[in-house]
C-alpha positions as CSV (number, residue, x, y, z in Angstrom):
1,X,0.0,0.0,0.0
2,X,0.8,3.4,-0.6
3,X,0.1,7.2,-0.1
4,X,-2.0,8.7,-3.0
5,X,0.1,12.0,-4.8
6,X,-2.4,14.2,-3.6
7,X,-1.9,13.5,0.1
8,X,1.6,13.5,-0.3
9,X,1.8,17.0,-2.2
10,X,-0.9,18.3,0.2
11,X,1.4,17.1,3.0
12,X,4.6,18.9,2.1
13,X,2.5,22.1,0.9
14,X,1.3,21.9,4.9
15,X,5.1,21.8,5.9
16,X,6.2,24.2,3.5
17,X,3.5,26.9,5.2
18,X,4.6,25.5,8.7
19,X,8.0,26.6,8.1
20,X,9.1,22.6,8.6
21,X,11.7,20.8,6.8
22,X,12.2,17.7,6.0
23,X,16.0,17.8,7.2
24,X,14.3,18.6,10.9
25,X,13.1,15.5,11.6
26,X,14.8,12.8,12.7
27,X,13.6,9.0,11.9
28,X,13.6,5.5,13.2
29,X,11.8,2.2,12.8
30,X,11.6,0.1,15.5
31,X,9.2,-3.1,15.9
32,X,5.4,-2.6,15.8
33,X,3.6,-4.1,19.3
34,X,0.0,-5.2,19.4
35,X,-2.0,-7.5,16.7
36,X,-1.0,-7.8,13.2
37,X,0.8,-11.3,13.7
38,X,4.0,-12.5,12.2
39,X,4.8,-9.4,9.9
40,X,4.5,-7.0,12.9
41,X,7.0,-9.3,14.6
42,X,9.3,-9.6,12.4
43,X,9.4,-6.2,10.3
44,X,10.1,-2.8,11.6
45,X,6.6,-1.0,10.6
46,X,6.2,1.4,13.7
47,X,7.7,5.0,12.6
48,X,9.0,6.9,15.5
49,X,9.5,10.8,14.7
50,X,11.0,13.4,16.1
51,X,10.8,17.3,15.0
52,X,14.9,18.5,16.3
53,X,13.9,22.1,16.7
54,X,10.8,21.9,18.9
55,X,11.7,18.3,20.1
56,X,8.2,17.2,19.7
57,X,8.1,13.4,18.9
58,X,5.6,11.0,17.6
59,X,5.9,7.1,17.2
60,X,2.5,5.4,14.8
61,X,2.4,1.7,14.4
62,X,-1.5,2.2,13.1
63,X,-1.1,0.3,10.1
64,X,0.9,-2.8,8.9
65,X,2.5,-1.1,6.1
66,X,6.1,1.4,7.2
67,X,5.0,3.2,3.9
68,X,1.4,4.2,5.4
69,X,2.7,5.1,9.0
70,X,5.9,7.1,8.3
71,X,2.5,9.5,6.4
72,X,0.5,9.2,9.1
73,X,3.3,10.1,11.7
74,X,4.2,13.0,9.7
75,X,0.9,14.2,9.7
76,X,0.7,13.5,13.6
77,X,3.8,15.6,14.2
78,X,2.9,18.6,12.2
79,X,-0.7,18.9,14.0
80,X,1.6,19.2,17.1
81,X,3.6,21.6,15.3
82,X,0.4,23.8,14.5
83,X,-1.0,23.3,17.9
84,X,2.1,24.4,19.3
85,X,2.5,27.1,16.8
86,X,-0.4,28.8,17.2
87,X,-0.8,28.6,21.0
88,X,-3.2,26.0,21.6
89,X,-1.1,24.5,23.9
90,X,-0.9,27.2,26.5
91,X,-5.0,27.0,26.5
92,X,-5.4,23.4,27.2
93,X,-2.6,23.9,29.9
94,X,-4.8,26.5,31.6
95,X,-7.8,24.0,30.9
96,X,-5.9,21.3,32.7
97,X,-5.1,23.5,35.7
98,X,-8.3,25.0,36.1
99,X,-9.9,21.2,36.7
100,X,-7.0,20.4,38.8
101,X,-8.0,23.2,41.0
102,X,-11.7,22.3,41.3
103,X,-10.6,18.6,41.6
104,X,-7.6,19.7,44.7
105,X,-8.9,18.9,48.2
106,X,-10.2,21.4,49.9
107,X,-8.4,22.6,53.8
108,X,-10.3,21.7,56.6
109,X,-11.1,26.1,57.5
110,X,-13.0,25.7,54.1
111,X,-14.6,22.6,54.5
112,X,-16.0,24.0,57.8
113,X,-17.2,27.3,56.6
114,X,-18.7,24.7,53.2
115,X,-20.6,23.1,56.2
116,X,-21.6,25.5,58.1
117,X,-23.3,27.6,54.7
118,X,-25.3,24.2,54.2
119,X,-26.5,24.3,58.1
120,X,-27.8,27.8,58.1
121,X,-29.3,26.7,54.4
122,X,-31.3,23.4,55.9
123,X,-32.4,25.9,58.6
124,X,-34.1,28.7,56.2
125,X,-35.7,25.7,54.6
126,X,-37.4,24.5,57.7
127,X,-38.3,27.3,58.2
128,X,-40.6,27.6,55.0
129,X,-43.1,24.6,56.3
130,X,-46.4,24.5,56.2
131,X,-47.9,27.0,59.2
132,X,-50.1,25.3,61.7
133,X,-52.7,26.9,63.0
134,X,-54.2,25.6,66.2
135,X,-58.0,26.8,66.8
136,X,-59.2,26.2,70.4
């Protein structure tokens, strides 16, 4: 199997706008893991990649065929690039750290004044009951 022209011209056109070049990657094949049988044992098909200037790196074994996943770990690394490139990264840093926060365990001053807010709470609402009125 192989990568149709138009994906591979569309691929380095990407590069070229990305500023990336082929000389700035650095490339090795190493043995897939996982299901695929004797030719995944025996062939080197997983494409590890690693972009030198950023030092971003990406390793695909999707596919059985080296052809196939040295395309689709290009195509890995430069929507890191772009991600990195145009600052997406720093937002889904500040997305991780905000849950982190919400998820952090709370001190025990806040948990008190936490508990005390819901006591004074479950007392307003008692005190919205129905009224009895007694007639003697």
């Amino acid at each position: 199997m192989s990568v149709s022209l138009d994906k591979e011209k569309a691929l380095s056109e990407r590069m070229r706008n990305l500023g990336v070049l082929e000389t700035d990657f650095e490339e090795s094949f190493v043995r897939s893991s996982g299901p695929g049988g004797q030719k995944v044992n025996k062939s080197s098909t997983c494409v590890y990649l690693v972009h030198l200037p950023t030092g971003l790196s990406v390793k695909c074994q999707r596919e059985r065929s080296q052809i196939l996943n040295r395309f689709l770990a290009r195509r890995l690394l430069l929507d890191k690039i772009e991600r990195q490139q145009k600052g997406f990264i720093a937002e889904e840093k500040e997305k991780l750290e905000k849950i982190r926060r919400q998820k952090r365990k709370r001190s025990k001053r806040a948990k008190e004044k936490i508990l005390t807010d819901k006591h004074h709470t479950s007392e307003k609402k008692s005190l919205r009951g129905k009224v009895n009125i007694v007639e003697e």
